[in-house]
Kinemage of the C-alpha trace (Angstrom):
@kinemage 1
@onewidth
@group {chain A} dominant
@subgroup {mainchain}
@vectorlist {calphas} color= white
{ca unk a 1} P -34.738 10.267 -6.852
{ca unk a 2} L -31.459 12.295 -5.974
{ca unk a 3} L -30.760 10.157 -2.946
{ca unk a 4} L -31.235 7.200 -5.474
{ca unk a 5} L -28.908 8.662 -7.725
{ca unk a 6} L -26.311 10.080 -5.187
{ca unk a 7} L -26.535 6.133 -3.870
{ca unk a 8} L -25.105 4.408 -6.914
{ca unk a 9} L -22.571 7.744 -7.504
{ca unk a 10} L -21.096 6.812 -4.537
{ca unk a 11} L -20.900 2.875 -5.038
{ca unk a 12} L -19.337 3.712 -8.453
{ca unk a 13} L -16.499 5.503 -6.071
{ca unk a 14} L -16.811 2.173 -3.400
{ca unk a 15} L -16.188 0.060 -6.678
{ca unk a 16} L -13.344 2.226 -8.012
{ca unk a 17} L -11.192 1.827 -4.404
{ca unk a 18} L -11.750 -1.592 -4.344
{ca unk a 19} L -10.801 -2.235 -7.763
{ca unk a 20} L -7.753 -0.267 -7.042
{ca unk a 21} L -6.710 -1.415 -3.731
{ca unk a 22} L -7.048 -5.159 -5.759
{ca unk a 23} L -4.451 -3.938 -8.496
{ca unk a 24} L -1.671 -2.580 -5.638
{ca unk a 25} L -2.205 -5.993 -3.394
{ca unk a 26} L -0.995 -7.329 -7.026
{ca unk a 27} L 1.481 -5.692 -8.488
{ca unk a 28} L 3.084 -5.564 -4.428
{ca unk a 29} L 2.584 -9.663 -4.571
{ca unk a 30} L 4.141 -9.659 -8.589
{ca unk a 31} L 6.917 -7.092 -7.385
{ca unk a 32} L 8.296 -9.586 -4.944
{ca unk a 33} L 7.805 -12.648 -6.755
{ca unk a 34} L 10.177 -10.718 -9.774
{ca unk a 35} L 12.968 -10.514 -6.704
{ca unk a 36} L 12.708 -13.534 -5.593
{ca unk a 37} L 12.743 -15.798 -9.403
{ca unk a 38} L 15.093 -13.156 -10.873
{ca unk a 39} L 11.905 -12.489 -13.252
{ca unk a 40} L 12.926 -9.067 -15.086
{ca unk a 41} L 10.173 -9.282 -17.428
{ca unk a 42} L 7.730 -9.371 -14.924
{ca unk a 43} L 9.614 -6.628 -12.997
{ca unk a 44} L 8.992 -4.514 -15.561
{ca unk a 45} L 5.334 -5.062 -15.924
{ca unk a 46} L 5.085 -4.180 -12.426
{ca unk a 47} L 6.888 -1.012 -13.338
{ca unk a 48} L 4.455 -0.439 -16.563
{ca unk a 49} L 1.388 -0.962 -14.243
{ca unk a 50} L 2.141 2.276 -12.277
{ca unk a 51} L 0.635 4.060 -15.427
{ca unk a 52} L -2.493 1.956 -14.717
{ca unk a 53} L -2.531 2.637 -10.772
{ca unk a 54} L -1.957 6.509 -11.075
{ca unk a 55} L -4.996 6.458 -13.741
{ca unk a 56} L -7.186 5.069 -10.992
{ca unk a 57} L -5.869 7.287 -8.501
{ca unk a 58} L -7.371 10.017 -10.897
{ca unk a 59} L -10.691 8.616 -11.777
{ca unk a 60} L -12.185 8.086 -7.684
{ca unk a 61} L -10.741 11.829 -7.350
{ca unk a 62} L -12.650 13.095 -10.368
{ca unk a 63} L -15.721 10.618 -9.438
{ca unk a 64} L -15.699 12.040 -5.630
{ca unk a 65} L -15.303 15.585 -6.469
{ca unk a 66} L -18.162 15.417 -8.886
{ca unk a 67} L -20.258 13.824 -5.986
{ca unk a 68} L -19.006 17.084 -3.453
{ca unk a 69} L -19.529 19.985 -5.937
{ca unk a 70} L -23.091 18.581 -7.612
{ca unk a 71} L -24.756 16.777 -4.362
{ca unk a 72} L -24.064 18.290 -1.566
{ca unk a 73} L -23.723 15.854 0.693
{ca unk a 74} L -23.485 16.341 4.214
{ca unk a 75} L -22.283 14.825 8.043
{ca unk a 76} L -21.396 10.494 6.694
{ca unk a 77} L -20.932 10.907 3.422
{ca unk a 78} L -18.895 14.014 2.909
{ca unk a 79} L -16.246 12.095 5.134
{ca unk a 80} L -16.525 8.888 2.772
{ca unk a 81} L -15.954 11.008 0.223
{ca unk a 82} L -13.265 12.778 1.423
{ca unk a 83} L -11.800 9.166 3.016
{ca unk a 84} L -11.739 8.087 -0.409
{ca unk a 85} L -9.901 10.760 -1.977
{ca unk a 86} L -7.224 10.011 0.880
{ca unk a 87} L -7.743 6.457 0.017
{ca unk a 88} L -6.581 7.053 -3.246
{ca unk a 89} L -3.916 8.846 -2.018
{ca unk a 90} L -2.527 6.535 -0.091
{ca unk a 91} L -3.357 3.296 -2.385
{ca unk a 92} L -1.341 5.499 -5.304
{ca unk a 93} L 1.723 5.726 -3.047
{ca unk a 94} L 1.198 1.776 -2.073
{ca unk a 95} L 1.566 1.651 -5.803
{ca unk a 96} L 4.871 3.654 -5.775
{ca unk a 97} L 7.041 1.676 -3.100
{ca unk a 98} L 5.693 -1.610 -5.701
{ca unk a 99} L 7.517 -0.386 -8.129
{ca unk a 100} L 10.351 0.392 -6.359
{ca unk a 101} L 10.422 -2.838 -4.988
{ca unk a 102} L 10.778 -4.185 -8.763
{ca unk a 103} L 13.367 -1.806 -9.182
{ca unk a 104} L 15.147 -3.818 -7.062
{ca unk a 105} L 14.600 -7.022 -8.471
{ca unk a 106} L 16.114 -5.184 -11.936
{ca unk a 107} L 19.525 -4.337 -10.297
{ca unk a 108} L 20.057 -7.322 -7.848
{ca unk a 109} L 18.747 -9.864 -10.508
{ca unk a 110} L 22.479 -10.939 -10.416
{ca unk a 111} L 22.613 -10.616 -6.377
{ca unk a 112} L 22.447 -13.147 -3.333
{ca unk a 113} L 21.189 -11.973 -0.175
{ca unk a 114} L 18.929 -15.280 0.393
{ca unk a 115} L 18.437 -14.031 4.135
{ca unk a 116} L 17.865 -10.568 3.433
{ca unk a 117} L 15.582 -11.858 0.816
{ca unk a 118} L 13.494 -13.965 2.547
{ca unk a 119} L 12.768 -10.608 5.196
{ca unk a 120} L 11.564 -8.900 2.103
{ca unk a 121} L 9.310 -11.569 0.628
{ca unk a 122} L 7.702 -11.937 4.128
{ca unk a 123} L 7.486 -7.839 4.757
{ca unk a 124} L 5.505 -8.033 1.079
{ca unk a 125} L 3.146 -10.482 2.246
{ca unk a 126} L 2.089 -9.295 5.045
{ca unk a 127} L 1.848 -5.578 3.021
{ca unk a 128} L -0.333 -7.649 0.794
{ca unk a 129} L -2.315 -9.045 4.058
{ca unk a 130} L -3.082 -5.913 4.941
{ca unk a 131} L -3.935 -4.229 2.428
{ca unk a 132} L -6.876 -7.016 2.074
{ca unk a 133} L -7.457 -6.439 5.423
{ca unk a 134} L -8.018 -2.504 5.352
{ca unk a 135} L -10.031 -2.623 2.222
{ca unk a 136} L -12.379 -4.980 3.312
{ca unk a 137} L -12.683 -2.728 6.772
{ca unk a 138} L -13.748 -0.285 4.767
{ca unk a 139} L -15.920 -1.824 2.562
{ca unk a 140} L -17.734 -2.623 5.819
{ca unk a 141} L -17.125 0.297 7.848
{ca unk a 142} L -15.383 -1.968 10.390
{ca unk a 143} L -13.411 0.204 12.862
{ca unk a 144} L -12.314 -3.111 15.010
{ca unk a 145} L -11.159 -4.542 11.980
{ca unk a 146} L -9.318 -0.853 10.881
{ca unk a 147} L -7.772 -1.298 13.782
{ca unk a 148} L -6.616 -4.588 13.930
{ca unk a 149} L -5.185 -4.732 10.248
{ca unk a 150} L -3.342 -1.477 11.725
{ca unk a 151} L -1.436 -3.603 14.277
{ca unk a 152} L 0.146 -6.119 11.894
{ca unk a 153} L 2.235 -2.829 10.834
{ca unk a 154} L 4.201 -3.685 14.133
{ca unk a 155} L 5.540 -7.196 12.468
{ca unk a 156} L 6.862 -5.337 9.379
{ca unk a 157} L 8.711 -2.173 11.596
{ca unk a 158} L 10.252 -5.693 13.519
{ca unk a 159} L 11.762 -7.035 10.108
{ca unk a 160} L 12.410 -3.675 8.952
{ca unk a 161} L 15.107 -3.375 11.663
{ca unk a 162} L 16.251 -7.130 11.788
{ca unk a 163} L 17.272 -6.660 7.924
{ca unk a 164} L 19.086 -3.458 8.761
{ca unk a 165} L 20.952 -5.137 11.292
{ca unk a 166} L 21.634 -8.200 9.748
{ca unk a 167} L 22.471 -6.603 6.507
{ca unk a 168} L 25.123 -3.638 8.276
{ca unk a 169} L 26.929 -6.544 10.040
{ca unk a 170} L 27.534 -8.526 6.693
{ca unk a 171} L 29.245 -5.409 5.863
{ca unk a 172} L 31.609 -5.841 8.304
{ca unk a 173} L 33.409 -8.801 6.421
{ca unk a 174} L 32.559 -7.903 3.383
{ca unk a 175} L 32.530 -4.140 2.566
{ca unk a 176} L 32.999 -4.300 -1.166
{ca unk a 177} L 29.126 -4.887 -1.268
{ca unk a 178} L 28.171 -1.400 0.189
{ca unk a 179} L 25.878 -0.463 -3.181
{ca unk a 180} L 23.988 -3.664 -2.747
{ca unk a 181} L 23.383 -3.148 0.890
{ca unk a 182} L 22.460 0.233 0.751
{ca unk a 183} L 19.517 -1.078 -2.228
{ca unk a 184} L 18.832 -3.323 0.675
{ca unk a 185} L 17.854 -1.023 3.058
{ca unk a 186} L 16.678 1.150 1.401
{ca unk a 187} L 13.905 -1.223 -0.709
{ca unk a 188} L 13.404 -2.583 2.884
{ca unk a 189} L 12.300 1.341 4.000
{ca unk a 190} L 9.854 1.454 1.174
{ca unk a 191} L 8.088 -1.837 2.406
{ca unk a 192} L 8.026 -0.276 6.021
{ca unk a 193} L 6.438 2.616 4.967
{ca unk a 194} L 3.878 0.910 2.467
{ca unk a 195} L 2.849 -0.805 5.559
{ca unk a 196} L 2.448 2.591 7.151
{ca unk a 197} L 0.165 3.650 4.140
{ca unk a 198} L -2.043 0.690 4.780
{ca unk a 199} L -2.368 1.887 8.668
{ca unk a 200} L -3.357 5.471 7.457
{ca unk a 201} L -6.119 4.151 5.763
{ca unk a 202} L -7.074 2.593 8.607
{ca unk a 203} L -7.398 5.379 10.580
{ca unk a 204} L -9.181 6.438 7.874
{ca unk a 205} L -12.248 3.800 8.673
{ca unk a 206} L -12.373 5.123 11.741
{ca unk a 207} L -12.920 8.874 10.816
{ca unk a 208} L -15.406 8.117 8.151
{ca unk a 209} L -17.325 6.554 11.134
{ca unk a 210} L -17.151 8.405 13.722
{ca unk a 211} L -15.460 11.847 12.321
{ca unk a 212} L -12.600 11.688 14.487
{ca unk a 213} L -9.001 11.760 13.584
{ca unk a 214} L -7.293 8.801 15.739
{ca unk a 215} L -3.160 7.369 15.576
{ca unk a 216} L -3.862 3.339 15.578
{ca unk a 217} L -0.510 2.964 16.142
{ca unk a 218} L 1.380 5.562 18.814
């Protein structure tokens, strides 16, 4: 009966990432469509969301801990409980660079940077790629699959630095549109390193597993 119990505890906390991980792929896809339509309103829903994220964040960390301090679980599922506290983590932060990426579509709502653009928009989709990717690789407990979601990260570090480059040599002719540029960058960091969130939790699959702590991308 307590294995029965601990059993559906722990698919409440399975339910709880995957709900989340769902509501970051989203707001990530609705951040980027706000930049790219000059769509404030839906900008700031994206920004109002966070709220919504953070609470999720919260409930698989109070859900997990519950699970640790009143069952006791040992070897497997301490680390899936523990991966999914780090899940959370890093699903909350996913959340974060979202917003910031509507942030962006606030202030440069009057802006045109189609190229630089464009390198965002694709960046997003392949964070949104990803993250589907990881979350079904842990759903199944697929380190292959971990691992392979963790190597489309290369794709976005690629248009990371094309958009740096592209953008600091448009400053050359044109330096009065330093601010913007900098926003540029800057937004295009955040998308870089929500791409690196999405490999952590990767690695992630592979320690619930196997219990050992691995870089998927060195």
């Amino acid at each position: 009966m307590a294995r029965s119990n601990f059993n559906v505890q722990l698919e409440r906390v399975r339910s709880e990432i995957l709900s989340m991980a769902t509501r970051v792929e989203e707001d990530l896809l609705k951040a980027i469509q706000s930049l790219r339509d000059r769509d404030e309103a839906l900008a700031a829903w994206v920004k109002a969301d966070d709220r919504t994220v953070n609470a999720m964040q919260e409930r698989v960390q109070y859900l997990a801990a519950i699970l640790m301090a009143t069952q006791q679980p040992v070897a497997q599922d301490l680390r899936e409980l523990v991966s999914a506290i780090r899940l959370a983590d890093n699903l909350e932060r996913m959340g974060d660079y979202a917003v910031h990426l509507a942030k962006t579509a606030i202030k440069m709502k009057d802006s045109s940077w189609p190229r630089q653009f464009e390198m965002l928009g694709e960046m997003a989709e392949i964070g949104s790629s990803m993250v589907r990717a990881m979350i079904d690789a842990y759903m199944r407990k697929d380190v292959d699959a971990a691992a392979a979601c963790a190597g489309m990260d290369a794709r976005v570090d690629e248009l990371h630095h094309r958009l740096m480059a592209l953008t600091m040599d448009g400053l050359k002719s044109d330096s009065a549109q330093a601010d913007e540029a900098i926003k540029l960058i800057r937004t295009s960091g955040f998308l870089e390193r929500f791409a690196d969130h999405v490999t952590n939790s990767c690695e992630l699959v592979e320690y619930m597993v196997s219990g050992t702590h691995a870089e998927m991308n060195e």
